[in-house]
C-alpha positions in Angstrom: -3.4 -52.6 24.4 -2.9 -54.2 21.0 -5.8 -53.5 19.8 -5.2 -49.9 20.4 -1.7 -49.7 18.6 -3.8 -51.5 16.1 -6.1 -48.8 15.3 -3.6 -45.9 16.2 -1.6 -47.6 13.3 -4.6 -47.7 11.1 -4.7 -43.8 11.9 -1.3 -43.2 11.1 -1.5 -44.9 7.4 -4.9 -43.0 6.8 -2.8 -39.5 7.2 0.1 -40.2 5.6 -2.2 -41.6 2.3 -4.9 -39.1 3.2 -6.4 -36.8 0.6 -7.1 -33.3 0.7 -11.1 -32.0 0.1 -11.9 -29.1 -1.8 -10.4 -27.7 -4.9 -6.9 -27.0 -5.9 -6.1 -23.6 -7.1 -5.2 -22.4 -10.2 -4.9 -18.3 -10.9 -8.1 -17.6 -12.8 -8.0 -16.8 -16.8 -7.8 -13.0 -17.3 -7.7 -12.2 -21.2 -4.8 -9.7 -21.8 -4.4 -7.6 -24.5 -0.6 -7.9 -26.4 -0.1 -4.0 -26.2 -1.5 -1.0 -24.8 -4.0 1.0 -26.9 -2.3 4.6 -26.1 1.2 3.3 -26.3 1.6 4.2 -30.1 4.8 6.6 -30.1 5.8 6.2 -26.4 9.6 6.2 -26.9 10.9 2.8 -25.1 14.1 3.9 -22.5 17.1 2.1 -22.9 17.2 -0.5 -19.6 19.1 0.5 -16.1 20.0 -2.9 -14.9 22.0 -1.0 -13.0 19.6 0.7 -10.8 17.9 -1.0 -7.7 14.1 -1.5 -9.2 12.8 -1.2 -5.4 13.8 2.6 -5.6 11.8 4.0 -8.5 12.2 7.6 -8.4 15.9 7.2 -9.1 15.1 7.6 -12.8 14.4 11.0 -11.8 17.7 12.2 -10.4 16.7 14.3 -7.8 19.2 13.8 -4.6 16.3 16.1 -2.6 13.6 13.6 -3.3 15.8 10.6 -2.8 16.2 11.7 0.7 12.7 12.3 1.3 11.1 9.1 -0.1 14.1 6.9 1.5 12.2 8.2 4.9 8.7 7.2 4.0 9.0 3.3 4.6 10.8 4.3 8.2 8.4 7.0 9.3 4.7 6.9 8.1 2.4 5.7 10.5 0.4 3.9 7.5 3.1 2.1 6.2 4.1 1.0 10.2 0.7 0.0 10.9 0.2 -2.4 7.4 3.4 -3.7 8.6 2.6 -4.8 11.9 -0.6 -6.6 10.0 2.0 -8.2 7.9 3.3 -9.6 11.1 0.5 -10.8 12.4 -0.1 -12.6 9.4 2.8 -14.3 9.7 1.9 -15.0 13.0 -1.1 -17.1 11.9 0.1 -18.9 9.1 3.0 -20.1 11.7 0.2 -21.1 14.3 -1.5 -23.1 11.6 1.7 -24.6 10.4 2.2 -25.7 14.0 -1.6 -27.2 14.0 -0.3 -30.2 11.8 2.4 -31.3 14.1 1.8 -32.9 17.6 1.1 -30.5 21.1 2.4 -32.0 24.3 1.9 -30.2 27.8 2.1 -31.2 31.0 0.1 -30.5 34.3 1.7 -30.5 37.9 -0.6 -30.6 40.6 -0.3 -30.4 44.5 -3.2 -29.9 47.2 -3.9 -30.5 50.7 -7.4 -30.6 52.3 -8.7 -31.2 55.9 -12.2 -32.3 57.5 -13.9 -32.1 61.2 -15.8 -35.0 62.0 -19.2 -33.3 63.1 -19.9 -36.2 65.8 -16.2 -36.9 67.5 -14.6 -33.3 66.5 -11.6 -34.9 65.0 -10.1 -33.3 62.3 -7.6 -35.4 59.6 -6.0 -34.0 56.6 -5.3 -35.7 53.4 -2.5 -35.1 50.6 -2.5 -35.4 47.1 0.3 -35.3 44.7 -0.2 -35.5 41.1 2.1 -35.0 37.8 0.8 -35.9 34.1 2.7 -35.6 30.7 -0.1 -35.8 27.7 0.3 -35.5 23.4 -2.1 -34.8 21.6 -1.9 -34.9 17.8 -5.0 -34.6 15.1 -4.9 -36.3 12.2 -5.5 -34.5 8.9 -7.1 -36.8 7.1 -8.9 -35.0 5.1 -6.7 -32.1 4.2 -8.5 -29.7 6.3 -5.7 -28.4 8.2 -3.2 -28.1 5.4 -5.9 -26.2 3.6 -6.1 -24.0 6.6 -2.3 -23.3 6.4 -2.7 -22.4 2.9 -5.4 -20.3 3.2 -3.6 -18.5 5.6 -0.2 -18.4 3.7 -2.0 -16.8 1.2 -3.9 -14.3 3.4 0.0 -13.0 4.5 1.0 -13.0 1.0 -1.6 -10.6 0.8 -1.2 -8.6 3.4 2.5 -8.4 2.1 0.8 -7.4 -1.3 -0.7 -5.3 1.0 1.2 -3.8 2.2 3.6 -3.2 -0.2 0.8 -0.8 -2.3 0.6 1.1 0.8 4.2 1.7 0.6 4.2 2.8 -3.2 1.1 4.8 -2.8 2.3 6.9 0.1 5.9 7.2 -2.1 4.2 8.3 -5.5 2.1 10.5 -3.5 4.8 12.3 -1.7 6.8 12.4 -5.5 3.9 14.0 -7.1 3.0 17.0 -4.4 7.3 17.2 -4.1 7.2 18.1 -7.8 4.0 20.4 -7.3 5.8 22.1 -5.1 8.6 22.7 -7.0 6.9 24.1 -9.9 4.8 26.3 -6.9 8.1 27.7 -6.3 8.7 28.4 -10.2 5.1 30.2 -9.9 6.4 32.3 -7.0 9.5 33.4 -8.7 7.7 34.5 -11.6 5.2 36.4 -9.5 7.7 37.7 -7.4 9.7 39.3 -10.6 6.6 40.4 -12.3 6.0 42.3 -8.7 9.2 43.9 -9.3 8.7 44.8 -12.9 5.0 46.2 -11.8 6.6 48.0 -9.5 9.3 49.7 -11.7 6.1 50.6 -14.3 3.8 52.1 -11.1 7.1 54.5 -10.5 7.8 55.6 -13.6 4.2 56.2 -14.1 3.6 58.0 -10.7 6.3 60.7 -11.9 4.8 61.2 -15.1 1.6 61.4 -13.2 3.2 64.0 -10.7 4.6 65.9 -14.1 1.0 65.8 -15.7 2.0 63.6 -18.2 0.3 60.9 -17.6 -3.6 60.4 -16.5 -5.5 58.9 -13.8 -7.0 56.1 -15.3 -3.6 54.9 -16.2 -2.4 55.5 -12.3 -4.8 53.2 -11.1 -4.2 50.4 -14.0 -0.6 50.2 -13.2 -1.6 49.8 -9.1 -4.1 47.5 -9.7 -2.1 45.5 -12.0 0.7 45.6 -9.5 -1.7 44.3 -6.3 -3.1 41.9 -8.3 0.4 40.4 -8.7 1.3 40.8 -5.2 -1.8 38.9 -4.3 -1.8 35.8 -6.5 2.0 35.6 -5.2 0.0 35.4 -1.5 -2.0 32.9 -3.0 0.4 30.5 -4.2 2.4 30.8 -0.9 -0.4 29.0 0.8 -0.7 26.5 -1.1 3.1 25.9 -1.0 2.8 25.8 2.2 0.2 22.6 2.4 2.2 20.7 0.0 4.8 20.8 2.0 3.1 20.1 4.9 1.6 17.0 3.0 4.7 15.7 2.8 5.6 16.3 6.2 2.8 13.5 6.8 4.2 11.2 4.5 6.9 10.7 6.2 5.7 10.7 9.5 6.7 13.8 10.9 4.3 17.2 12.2 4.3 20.0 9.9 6.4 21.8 12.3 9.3 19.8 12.6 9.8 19.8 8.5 10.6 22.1 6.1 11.7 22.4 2.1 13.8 25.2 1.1 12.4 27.1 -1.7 15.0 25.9 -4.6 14.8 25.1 -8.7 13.7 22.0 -9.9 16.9 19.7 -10.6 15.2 16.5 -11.7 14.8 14.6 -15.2 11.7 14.1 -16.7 12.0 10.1 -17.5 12.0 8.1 -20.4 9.2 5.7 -18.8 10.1 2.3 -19.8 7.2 0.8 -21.8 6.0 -2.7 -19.6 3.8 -5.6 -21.9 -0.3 -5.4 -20.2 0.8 -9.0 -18.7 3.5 -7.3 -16.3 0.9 -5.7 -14.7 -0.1 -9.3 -13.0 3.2 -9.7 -11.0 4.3 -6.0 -10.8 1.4 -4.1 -9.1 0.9 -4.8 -5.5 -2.7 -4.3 -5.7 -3.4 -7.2 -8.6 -1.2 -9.1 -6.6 -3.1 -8.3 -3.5 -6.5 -9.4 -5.4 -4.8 -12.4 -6.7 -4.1 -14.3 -3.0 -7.5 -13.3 -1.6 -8.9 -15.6 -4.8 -6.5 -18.4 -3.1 -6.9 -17.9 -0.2 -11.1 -18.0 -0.6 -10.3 -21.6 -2.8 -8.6 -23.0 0.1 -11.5 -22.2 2.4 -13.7 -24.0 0.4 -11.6 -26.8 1.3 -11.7 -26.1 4.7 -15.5 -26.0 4.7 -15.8 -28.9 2.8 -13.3 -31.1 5.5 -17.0 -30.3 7.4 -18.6 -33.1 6.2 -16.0 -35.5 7.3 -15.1 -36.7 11.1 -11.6 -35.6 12.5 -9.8 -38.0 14.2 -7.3 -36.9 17.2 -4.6 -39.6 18.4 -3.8 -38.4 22.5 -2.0 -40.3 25.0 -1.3 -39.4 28.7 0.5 -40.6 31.4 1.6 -39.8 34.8 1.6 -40.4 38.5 -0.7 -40.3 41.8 0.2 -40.2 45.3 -0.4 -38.8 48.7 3.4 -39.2 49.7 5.3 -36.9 47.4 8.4 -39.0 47.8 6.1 -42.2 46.0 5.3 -39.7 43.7 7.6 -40.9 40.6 7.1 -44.7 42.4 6.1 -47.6 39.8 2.7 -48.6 41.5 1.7 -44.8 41.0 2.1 -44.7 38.0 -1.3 -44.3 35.0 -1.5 -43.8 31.7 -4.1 -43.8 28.7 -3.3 -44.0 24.8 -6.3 -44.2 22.3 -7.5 -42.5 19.4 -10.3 -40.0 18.8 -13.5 -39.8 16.2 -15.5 -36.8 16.2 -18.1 -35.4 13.8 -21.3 -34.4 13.0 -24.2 -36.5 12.2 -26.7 -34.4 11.5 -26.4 -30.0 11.8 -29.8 -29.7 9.3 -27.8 -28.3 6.3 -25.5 -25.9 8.5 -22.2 -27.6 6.9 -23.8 -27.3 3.3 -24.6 -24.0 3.9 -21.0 -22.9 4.6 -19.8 -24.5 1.9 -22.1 -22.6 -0.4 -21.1 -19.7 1.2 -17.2 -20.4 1.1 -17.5 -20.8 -2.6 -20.1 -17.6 -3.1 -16.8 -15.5 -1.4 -14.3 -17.3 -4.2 -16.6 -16.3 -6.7 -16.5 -12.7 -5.2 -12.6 -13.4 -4.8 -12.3 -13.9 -8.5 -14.6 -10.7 -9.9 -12.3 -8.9 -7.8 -9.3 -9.7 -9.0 -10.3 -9.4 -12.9 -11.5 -6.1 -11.7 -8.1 -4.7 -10.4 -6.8 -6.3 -13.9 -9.0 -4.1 -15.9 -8.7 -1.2 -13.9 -5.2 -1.3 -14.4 -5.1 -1.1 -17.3 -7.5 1.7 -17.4 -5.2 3.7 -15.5 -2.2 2.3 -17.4 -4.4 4.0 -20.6 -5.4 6.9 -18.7 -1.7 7.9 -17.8 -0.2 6.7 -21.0 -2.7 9.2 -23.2 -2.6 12.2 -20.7 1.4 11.9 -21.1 1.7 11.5 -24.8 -0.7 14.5 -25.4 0.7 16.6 -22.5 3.8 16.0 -24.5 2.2 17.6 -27.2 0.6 20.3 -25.7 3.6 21.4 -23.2 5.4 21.9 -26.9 2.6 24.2 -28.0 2.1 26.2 -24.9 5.9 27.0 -25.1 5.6 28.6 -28.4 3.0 30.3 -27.2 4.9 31.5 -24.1 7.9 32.7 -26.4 5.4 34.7 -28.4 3.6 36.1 -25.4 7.2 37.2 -24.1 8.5 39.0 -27.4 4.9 40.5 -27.6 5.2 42.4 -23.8 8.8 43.4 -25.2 8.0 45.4 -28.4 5.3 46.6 -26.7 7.7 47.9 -23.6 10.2 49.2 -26.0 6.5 51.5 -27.9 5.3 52.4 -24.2 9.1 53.5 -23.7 9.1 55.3 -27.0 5.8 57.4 -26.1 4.2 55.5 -28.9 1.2 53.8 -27.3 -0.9 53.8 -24.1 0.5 51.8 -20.8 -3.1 50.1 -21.1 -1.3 48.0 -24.0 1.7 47.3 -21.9 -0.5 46.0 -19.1 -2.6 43.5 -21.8 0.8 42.4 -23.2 2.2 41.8 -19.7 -0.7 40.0 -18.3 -1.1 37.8 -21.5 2.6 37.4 -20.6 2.5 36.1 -17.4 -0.6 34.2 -17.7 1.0 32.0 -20.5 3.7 31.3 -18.7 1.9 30.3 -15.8 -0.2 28.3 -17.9 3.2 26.6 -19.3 4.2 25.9 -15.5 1.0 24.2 -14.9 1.4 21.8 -18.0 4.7 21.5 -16.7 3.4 20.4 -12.9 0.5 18.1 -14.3 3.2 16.0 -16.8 5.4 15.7 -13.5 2.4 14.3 -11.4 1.4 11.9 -14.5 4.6 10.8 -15.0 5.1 9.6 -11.1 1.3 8.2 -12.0 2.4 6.1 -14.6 5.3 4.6 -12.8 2.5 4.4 -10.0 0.3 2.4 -12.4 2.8 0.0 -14.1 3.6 -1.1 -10.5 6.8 0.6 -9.3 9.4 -1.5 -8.4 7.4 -4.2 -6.9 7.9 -7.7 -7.8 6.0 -10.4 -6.8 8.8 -12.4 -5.8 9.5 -9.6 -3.5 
């Protein structure tokens, strides 16, 4: 008996001075530039301290997209099902947290059993009663357990990394086809009134026609001109009709239960706030994401290196035996063991070296990764930041353009109107008309989907300490 609360002592001081194997993490180097390349002339927006950084889009002042993105987080299946991985994450790391601390259980036990003598015939029956309390406890000598519990802390860090990139992809996403749809609305209207103006021309022209005044060829211009209009307005109808049904999925609904009035766009282009490259390490989910896998892959090297080394479990037991239930809890009855536990391996022909090797192969995976999703980033940090600054430019240009276009089709309605010229000019002016307008919407639509991408790629409102 002394001798075994000798050596369960001696067990007890070996945890609590214990080391831990394998090594300890530090974020690997990543060399950041001090500025972005494309950021020269990107006017800085004044700070809104005010504003809840979670909720992004409020920059854009939109009440009709504040509603809709407030419902992605509840509704999309996506979003739910990274969630419940979140969860279960948890789950683990709080299972392995539990691993360091002592288990008890018990086992209750009662049975009766009969025999026939095969000689005299006799038959006797015999009762057994048994109750048992045992502990179990394994000692981490070696660190391998707390290097399990940190690997999976950091697993559910990144599945919280996780899953909060989900959450701002499926929100940008619905932002940017919310504000395609918009402008696919401002395309519609602008069919819809050329349709009207066509029409007006196709009158005038079929009574001139009627009066002989007018020829053939010019007939047909104005109809096809007309059904042509009528037809691309068909055209972008459809494709209204998928955005909206797009974002219908993003929020978790069927296309038939959700619809978007037709309406004008009401929001603000932003003033983007201009974030230092070294934000984008705490701010975007999916760095962070990249970042905890390279932890979590360091503490399994530690875990694979506790291989070499035995693991020693501390258990004691005790309980009671009887055939009488009623002497069941008796003193003479009574058992009970308490001793510790050595375990290893002496010899597993390089299996233990091998997933070691292969536990630090996967951290040096881990850790490409991660400087990968740091220099894509930034790419699309670049990418966003130069497609911005020269759709600035060019949205500028294309509206000069546009007002020319416009003041061209009207002198040249007033000459048609005059009997100075041929409708065939009023239908060039018009369609160069329309078509640089539409060409102005487009601009228009693509520097609304960048912007949302930019905010997308500078990480949103997510924080790491989130």
């Amino acid at each position: 008996m002394k001798r075994t609360l000798r050596i369960t002592a001696l067990a007890l001081s070996l945890v609590l001075s214990g080391c831990t194997v394998g090594p300890d993490y530090h974020r690997p180097a990543i060399n950041m530039p001090l500025h972005y390349k494309e950021a020269q002339g990107w006017r800085q927006a004044a700070p809104q301290d005010d504003k809840n950084k979670g909720a992004w889009w409020l920059v854009y002042h939109d009440p009709v997209l504040d509603g809709l993105l407030t419902q992605v987080v509840i509704s999309n299946q996506n979003i739910a099902k990274y969630a419940a991985q979140y969860r279960e994450a948890l789950a683990l790391a709080a299972q392995s947290r539990a691993g360091l601390l002592p288990s008890v259980s018990y086992d209750a036990s009662s049975t009766r059993s009969g025999s026939r003598s095969s000689t005299t015939g006799q038959r006797t029956t015999s009762n057994s009663h048994q109750a048992e309390l045992s502990a179990s406890w394994e000692l981490d000598i070696w660190g391998k357990l707390r290097r399990t519990l940190e690997e999976n802390k950091a697993s559910a860090q990144a599945s919280a990394a996780e899953l909060a990139n989900m959450t701002l992809s499926a929100q940008s996403e619905l932002a940017q086809d919310y504000f395609q749809l918009r402008v696919m609305d401002e395309k519609i209207a602008l069919y819809q009134q050329s349709v009207a103006a066509y029409q007006r021309y196709l009158t005038v022209i079929e009574n001139k026609y009627g009066a002989g005044t007018e020829s053939r060829a010019t007939l047909a211009q104005a109809q096809m001109q007309l059904e042509s209009a009528r037809a691309s307005a068909l055209d972008y109808q459809w494709q209204r009709a998928q955005l909206e049904h797009a974002i219908a999925l993003l929020m978790g609904k069927a296309p038939a239960e959700f619809s978007l009035p037709v309406a004008k766009l009401a929001a603000t282009l932003p003033a983007l706030p201009q974030a230092v490259p070294a934000q984008l390490l705490q701010r975007r989910p999916d760095i962070a994401y990249a970042e905890r896998e390279v932890a979590a892959a360091n503490a399994a090297v530690g875990v694979a290196i506790a291989g070499y080394f035995p693991d020693l479990t501390l258990s004691a037991s005790g309980g009671t035996s009887s055939s009488v239930f009623h002497n069941l809890f008796a003193l003479p009855y009574r058992v009970w063991s308490l001793g510790p536990e050595l375990s290893g391996t002496l010899l597993d022909f390089g299996a233990t070296s091998a997933q070691v090797d292969q536990a630090r192969a996967a951290y040096d995976a881990s850790v490409a990764n991660y400087r990968q999703a740091v220099l894509e980033g930034m790419q699309e940090v670049e990418d966003d930041l130069v497609e911005l600054n020269t759709l600035q430019q060019e949205v500028v240009v294309q509206q000069r353009a546009t007002a020319a276009a416009k003041e061209s089709a009207r002198v040249t309605r007033n000459q048609y109107e005059a009997g100075m010229i041929d409708y065939l000019d009023v239908a060039t002016t018009e369609n160069s008309s329309l078509s640089e307008q539409q060409s102005l919407l487009s601009l228009q639509s693509t520097q609304w989907v960048a912007s949302v991408a930019l905010i997308a790629a500078l990480g949103g409102g997510w924080q790491a300490t989130q």
